[in-house]
C-alpha positions in Angstrom: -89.4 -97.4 -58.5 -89.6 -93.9 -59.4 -87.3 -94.1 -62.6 -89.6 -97.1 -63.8 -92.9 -94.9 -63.6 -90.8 -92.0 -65.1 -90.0 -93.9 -68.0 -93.4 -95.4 -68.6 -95.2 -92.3 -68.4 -92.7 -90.5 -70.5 -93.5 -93.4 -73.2 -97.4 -93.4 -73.0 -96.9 -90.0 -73.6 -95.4 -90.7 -76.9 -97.7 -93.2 -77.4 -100.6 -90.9 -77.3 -98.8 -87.9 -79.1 -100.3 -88.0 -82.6 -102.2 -90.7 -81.6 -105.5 -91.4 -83.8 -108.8 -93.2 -82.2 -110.8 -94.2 -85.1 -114.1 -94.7 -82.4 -116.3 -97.4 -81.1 -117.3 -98.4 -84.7 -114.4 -97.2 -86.9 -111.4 -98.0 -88.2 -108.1 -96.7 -89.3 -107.9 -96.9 -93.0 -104.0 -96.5 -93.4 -102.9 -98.1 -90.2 -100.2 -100.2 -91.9 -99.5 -97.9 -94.6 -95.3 -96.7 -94.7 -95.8 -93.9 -92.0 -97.6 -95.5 -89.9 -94.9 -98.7 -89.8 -92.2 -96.6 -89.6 -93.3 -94.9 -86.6 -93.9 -98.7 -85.0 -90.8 -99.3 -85.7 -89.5 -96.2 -84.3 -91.4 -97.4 -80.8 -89.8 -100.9 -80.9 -86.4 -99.6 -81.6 -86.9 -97.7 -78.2 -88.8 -100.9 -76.7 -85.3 -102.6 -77.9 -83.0 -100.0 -75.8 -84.9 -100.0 -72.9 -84.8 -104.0 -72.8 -81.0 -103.6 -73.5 -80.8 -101.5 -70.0 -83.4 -103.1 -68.2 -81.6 -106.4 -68.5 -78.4 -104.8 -66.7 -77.2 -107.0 -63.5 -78.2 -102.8 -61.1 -81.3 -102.8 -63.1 -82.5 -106.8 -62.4 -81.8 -106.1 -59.0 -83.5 -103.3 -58.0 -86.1 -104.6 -60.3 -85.8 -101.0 -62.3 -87.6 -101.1 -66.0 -88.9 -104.4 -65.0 -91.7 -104.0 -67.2 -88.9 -104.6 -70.6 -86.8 -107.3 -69.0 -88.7 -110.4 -70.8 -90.3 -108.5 -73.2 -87.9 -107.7 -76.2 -88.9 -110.6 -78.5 -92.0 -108.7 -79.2 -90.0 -105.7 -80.2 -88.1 -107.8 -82.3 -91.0 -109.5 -83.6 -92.3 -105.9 -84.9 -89.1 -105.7 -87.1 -89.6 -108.9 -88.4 -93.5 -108.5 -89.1 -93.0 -105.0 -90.8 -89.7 -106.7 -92.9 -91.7 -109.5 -94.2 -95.0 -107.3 -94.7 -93.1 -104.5 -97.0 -91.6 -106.8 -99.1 -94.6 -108.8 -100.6 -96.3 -105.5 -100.7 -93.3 -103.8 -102.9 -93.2 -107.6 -104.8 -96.8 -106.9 -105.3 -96.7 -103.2 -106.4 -94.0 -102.4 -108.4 -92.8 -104.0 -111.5 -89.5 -106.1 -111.5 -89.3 -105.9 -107.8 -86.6 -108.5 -107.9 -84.4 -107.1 -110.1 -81.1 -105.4 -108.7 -82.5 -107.4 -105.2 -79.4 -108.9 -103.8 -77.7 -105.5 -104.7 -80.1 -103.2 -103.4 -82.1 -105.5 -100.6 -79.5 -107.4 -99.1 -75.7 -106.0 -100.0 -76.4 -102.7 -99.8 -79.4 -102.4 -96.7 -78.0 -105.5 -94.8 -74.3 -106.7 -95.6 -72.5 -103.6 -95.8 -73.8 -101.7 -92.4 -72.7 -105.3 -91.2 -69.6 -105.1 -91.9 -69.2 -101.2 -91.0 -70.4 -101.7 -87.7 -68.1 -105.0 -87.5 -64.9 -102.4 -88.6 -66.2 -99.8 -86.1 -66.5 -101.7 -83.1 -63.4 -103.6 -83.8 -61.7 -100.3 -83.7 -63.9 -99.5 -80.5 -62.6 -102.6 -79.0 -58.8 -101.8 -79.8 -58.4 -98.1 -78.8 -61.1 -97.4 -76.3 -61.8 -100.4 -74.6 -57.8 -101.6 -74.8 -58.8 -105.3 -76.1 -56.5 -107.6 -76.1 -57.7 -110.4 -78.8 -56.0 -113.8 -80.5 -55.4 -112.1 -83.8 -57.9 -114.8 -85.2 -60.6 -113.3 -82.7 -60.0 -109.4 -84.6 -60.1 -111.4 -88.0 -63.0 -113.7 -87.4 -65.1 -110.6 -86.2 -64.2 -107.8 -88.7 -65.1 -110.8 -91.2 -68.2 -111.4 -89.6 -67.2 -115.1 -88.9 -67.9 -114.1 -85.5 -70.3 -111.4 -84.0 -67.8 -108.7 -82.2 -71.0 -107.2 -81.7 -73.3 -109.5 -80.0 -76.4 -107.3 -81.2 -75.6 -107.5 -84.3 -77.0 -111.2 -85.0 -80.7 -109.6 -86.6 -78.8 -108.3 -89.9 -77.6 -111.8 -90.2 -81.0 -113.4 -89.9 -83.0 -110.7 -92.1 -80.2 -111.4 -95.0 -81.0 -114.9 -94.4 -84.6 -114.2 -94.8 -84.5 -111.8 -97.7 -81.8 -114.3 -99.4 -84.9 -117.3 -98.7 -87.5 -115.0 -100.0 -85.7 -113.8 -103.2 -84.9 -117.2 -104.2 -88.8 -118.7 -103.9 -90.4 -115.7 -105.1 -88.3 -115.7 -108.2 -88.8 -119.3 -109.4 -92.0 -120.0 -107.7 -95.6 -118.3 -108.4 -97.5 -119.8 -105.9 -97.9 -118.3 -102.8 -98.8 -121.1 -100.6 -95.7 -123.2 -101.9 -93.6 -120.2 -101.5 -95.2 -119.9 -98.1 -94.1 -123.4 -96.8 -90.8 -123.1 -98.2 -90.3 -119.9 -96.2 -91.5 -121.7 -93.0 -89.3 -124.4 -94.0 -86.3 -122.3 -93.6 -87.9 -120.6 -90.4 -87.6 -124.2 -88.8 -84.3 -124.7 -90.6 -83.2 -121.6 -88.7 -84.1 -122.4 -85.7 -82.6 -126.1 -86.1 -79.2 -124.3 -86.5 -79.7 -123.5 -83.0 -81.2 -126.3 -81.3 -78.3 -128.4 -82.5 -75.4 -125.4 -81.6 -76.9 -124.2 -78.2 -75.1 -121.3 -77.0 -71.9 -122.1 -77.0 -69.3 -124.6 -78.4 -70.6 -127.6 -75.9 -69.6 -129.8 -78.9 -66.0 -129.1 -78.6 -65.1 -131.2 -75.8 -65.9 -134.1 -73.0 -69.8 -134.3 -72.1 -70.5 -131.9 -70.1 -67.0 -129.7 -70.4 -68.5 -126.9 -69.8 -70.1 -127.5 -66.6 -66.6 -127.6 -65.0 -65.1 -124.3 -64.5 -61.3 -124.8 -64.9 -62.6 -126.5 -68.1 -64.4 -123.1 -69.3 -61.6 -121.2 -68.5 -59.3 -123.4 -70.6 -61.3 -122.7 -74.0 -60.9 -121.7 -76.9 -61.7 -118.2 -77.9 -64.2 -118.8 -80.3 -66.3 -121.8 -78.1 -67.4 -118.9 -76.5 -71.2 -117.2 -75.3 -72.5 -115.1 -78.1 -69.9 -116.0 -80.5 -70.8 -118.2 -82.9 -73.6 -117.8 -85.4 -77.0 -118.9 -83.8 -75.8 -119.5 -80.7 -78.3 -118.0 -78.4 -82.6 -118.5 -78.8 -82.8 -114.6 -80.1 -81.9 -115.6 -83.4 -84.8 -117.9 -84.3 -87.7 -117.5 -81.6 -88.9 -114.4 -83.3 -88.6 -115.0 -86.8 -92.0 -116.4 -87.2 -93.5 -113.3 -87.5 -91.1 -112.5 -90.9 -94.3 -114.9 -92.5 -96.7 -113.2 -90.8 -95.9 -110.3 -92.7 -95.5 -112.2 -96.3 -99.0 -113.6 -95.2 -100.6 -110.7 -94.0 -99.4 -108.7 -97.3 -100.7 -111.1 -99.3 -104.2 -111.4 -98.2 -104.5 -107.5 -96.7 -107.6 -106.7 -97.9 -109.8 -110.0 -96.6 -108.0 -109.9 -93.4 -109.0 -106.8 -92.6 -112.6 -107.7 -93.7 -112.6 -110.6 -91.6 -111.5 -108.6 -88.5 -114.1 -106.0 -89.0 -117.1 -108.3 -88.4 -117.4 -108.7 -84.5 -114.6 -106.3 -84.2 -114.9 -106.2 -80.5 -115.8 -110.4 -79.6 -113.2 -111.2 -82.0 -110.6 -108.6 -80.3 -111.5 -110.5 -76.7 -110.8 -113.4 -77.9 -107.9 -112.6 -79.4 -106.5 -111.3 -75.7 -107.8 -115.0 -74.1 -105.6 -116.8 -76.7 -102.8 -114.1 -76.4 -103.2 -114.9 -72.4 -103.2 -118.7 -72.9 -99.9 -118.5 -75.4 -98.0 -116.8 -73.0 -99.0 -119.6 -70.2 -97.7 -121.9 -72.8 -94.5 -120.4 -72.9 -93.6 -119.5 -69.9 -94.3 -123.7 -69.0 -91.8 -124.4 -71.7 -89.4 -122.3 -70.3 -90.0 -123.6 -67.3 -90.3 -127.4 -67.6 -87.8 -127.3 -70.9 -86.2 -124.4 -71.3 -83.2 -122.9 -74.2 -80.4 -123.5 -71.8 -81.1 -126.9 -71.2 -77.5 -127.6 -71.4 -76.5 -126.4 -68.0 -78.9 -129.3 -66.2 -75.8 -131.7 -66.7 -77.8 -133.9 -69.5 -75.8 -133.0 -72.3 -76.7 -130.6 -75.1 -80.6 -130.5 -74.4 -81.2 -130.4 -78.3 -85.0 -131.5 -77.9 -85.6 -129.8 -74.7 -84.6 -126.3 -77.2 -87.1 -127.7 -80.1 -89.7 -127.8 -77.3 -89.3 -124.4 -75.9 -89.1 -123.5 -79.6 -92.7 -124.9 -80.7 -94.4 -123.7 -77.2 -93.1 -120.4 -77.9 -94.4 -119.6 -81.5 -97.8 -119.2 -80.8 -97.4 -116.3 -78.5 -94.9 -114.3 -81.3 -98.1 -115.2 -83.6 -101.1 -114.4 -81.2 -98.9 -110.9 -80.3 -99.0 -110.0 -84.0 -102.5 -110.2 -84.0 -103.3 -108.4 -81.5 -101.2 -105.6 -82.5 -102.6 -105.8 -85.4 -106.0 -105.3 -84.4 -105.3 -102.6 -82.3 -104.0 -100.8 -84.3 -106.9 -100.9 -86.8 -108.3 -98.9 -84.2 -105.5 -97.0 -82.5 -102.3 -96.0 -83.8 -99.7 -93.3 -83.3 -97.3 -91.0 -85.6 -95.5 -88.0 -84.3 -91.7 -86.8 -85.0 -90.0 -88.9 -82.0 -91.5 -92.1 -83.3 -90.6 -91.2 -87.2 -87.3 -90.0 -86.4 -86.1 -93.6 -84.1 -88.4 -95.1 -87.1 -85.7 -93.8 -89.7 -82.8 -94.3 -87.6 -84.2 -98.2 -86.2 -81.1 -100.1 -87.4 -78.9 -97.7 -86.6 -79.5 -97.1 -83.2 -79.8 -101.2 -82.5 -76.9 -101.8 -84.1 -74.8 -99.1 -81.8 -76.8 -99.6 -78.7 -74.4 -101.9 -77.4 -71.6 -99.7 -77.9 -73.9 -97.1 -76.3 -74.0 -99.5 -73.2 -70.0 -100.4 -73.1 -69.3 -96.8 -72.8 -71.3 -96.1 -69.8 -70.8 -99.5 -67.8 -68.6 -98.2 -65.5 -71.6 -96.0 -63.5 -73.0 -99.4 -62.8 -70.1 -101.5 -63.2 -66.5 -102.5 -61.7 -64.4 -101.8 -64.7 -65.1 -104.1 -67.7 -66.8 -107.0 -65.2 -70.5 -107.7 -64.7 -70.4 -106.9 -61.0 -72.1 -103.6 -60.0 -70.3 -101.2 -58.0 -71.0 -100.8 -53.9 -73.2 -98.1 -53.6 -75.4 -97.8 -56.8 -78.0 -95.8 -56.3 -80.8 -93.9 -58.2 -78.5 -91.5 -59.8 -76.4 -94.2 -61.3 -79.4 -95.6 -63.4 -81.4 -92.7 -64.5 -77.3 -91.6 -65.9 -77.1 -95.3 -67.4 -80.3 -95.3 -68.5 -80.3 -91.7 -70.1 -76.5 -92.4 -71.7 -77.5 -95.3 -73.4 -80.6 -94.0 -75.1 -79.0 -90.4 -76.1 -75.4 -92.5 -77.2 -77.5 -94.8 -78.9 -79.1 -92.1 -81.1 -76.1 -90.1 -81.6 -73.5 -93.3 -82.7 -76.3 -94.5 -84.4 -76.4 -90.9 -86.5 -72.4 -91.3 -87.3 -72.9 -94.6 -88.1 -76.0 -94.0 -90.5 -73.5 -91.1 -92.4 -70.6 -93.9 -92.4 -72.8 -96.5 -93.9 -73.9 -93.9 -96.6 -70.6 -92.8 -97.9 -69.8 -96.8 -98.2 -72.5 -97.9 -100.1 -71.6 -95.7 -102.3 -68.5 -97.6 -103.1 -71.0 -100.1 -104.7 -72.2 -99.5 -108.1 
């Protein structure tokens, strides 16, 4: 309990350092300007570690960081507003936007730390952790075929997003047909995964993979985490990728329209924020994304469900961020600094968490060790946030030297 209220105050603390109240009656003129959305980045980076750890087996059971367990698709949901949001505003605000894009957007901001991190923790794999993979497996996940990384899924997806977005923007000048199109491919997305569940359950008898000698017999490949969209963290969140185009687009009379019954408006914004989240959580619960483990085959409509009853909170969480920050919002040099670095430290954080496992962990398995106690966590918990920062640092100066490589 103690490391939970620990770590909360420590980040209300940052919250509140640098932060700016605009008053009962005013508002924050540049609360989505570059600084300010870097520094929100910078908090959901850390909201992303924190999640990471908190969903540990030591951590679920002694209920530690409880507070981040289910929360990290609104951290993730901040990356994706902020992703879509900058790039209609540079579209918007700078001449040939779209020239050199692919190049300079996609290649050299999304594909090549990909495939860096892919090299780097193949090699971590190999000589530290003493892996032992099909020769496929090493191939397939250097290539990015396969994730090695299971974290590293969101480069995939953006790539996807900014490949979807280059592609309407450049042939079509209407917004609201370049809007559906984009919302087209949201749903596409999140098809891919409806249809693929989490794992290879295609592969096989009905049911396989409810049998264990059965699971232990597959393939490499037919495995968790594996394949591309296999797992409801790849789609759920990338709604809010449109609310960003959206919200850039129309800046100035959203704001506007917010400003009139600031405070009725904000209420109600909370109710409908409360009554999303009861319509999630009933479509996890009567539905659900792992629908394939109730013995019913694949579940492929159960996921669409859970899919559609969980937009609306991603949405109604935007918003409300959104208007609270028009009233409070928050800089200082922790939050810039894990703003600059927000990739870079997501992307290693699981490599951050491999290397301290065993003060939680029995070797390389997911059972946690007799005896851990306080000391055990706060060490975890610590490690992985420092080692996440620091690999993410070597990996940010890795990254630059290969993008040079590309002219």
């Amino acid at each position: 309990m103690i490391i939970s209220i620990v770590t909360y105050a420590l980040l209300i603390g940052l919250i509140l350092a640098g932060g700016k109240f605009a008053g009962i009656k005013g508002f924050n003129k540049d609360f989505v300007s570059l600084n300010k959305t870097k520094a929100l980045r910078g908090l959901a980076a850390l909201g992303v570690i924190l999640h990471h750890v908190s969903q540990q087996g030591a951590f679920r059971e002694t209920k530690t960081l409880s507070f981040f367990a289910d929360i990290g698709i609104y951290f993730v949901a901040i990356f994706f507003f902020c992703s879509g949001y900058g790039l209609v505003k540079s579209y918007l605000t700078k001449k040939d936007y779209l020239h050199g894009f692919i190049k300079n957007r996609i290649v050299k901001t999304l594909a090549v730390p990909f495939w860096v991190n892919s090299i780097l923790y193949a090699l971590f794999f190999f000589f530290v952790i003493g892996a032992e993979y099909p020769l496929s497996k090493w191939i397939c996940g250097i290539t990015g075929i396969t994730l090695i990384n299971e974290y590293a899924w969101f480069p995939i997806v953006l790539s996807i997003l900014y490949l979807a977005f280059y592609a309407v923007y450049r042939n079509c000048r209407s917004f609201a047909k370049g809007n559906a199109i984009i919302a087209l491919v949201i749903v596409l997305l999140a098809s891919f995964f409806w249809l693929g569940g989490h794992f290879a359950w295609w592969n096989g008898p009905s049911n396989w993979y409810l049998d264990d000698a059965l699971w232990e017999q597959k393939k490499w490949w037919m495995d968790l985490k594996l394949l591309w969209f296999s797992g409801e963290w790849w789609v759920n969140t990338c709604v809010a990728f449109l609310m960003g185009i959206l919200f850039g687009q129309n800046e100035e009379k959203v704001i506007l329209w917010f400003k009139k019954f600031y405070w009725a408006k904000l209420l109600l914004a909370f109710a409908v924020f409360a009554g999303c989240l009861w319509l999630q959580s009933y479509g996890m619960n009567h539905f659900g994304y792992w629908s394939e483990l109730s013995g019913n085959g694949p579940g492929i409509g159960e996921k669409a469900i859970t899919w559609i009853m969980q937009q609306p909170s991603i949405i109604m969480f935007i918003v409300v961020l959104f208007m609270f920050m028009m009233k409070f919002n928050t800089e200082n040099p922790v939050t810039r600094f894990f703003g600059n670095i927000s990739l870079e430290t997501y992307l290693m954080n699981y490599m951050a968490v491999l290397l301290f496992w065993p003060l939680i962990y029995n070797g390389r398995s997911e059972e946690v060790i007799s005896g851990c106690g306080n000391l055990n966590l706060v060490l975890f918990e610590i490690g992985v946030v420092f080692g996440s920062v620091l690999l993410g640092l070597v990996y940010r100066l890795i990254c630059k030297q290969a993008k040079k490589l590309i002219k």
